[in-house]
C-alpha positions, -999 to 999 in steps of 0.1 A, spaced: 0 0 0 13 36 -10 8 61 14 8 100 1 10 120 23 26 161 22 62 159 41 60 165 76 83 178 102 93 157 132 115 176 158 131 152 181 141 167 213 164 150 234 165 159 269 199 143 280 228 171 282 251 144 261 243 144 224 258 104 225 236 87 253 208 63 255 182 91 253 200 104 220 197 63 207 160 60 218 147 97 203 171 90 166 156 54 166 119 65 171 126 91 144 139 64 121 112 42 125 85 74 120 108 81 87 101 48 75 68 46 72 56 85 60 77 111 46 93 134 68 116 157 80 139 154 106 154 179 127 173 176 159 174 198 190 196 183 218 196 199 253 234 204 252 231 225 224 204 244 235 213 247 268 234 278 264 207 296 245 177 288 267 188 277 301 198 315 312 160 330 299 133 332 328 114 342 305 109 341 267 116 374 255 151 366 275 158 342 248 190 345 229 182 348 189 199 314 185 175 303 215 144 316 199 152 301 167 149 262 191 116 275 199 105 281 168 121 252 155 100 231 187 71 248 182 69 242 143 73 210 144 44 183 132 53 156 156 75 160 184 97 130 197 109 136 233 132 117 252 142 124 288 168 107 307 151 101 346 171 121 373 160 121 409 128 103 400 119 132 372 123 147 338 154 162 332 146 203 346 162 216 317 137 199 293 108 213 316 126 246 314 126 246 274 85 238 282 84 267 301 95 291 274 72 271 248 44 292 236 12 277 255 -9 276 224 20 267 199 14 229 202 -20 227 203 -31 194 178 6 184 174 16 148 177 41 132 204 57 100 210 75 100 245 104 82 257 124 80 287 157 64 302 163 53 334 188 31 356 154 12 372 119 -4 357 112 14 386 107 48 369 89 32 347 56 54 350 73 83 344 60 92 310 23 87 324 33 110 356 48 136 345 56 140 300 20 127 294 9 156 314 29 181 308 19 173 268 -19 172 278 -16 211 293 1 218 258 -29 199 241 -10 177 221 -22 141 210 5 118 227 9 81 208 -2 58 231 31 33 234 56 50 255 88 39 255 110 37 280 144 20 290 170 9 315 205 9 311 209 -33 309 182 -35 278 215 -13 258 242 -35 240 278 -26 245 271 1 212 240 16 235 222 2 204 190 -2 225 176 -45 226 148 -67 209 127 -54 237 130 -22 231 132 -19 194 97 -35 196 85 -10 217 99 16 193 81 -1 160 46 1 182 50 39 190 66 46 154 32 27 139 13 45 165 25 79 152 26 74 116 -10 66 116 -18 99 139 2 117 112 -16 102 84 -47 108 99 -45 145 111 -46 174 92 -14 196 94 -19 218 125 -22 256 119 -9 280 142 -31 290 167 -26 331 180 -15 336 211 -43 355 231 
């Protein structure tokens, strides 16, 4: 079956500080998997890049240029893949802190798949405790398979394992359906 379907944008945002880790592998391999079943575009904001440009502004208008231009880039974006590494039990506070300068109404109708590393199954829940929600206040549609993974389901490579990768495929269908399905969402003004 041939899908057609416009080319969309998918901005994966990786909320590790290290451009290299197992959040980097899960967000490029969900991106992949998205890529290969609808046409798309794929651009990359990692939190150590964007760090310098975001993680000084308390507010928006704070924003370097090069730091409004990740917004922008964030807030354009047709499907959003976000991966968070777990620290103390929580989402990395830099990734909320890029949230916080996200235009409230910029995402509304977007899609998301979410994704989350960890050293435990024990923060597990994670995506449904705190990324689902933070999505939700955004009003984004969230794919339903979230995937998350510990440290020992990485090979040597930090290739993550079978378990994983079918985890990834599920969320991947998940999204390329919601994108095939949706119309492209228009910018909503801000009030």
């Amino acid at each position: 079956m041939t899908i057609h379907l416009a080319s969309r944008t998918i901005v994966t945002l990786n909320g590790s500080p290290r451009s290299s880790s197992r959040t980097a592998a899960i967000v490029g391999a969900i991106a992949t998997a998205i890529a290969a079943k609808v046409p798309v575009t794929v651009k990359d904001v990692h939190l150590g890049d964007a760090a310098p440009h975001l993680l000084t502004a308390l507010s928006r208008d704070q924003a370097t240029p090069e730091g409004e231009e990740i917004l922008r880039t964030i807030e354009s974006a047709d499907l959003l893949v976000i991966g968070t590494p777990v620290y103390r039990a929580s989402i990395a506070g830099a990734l909320k802190h890029i949230f916080d300068l996200i235009d409230r109404d910029a995402l509304i109708g977007r899609i998301a798949v979410l994704s989350a590393t960890g050293g435990t199954s024990l923060h597990g829940l994670i995506g449904e405790h705190q990324l689902r929600p933070l999505l939700s206040f955004f009003r984004v549609f969230t794919a339903p398979t979230f995937v998350y993974a510990t440290e020992d389901e990485f090979d040597a490579a930090r290739l993550p394992g079978p378990a994983v990768q079918e985890r990834i495929a599920r969320a991947a269908e998940e999204a390329a359906h919601l994108l095939i399905h949706s119309p492209a969402p228009r910018a909503i003004a801000a009030e």
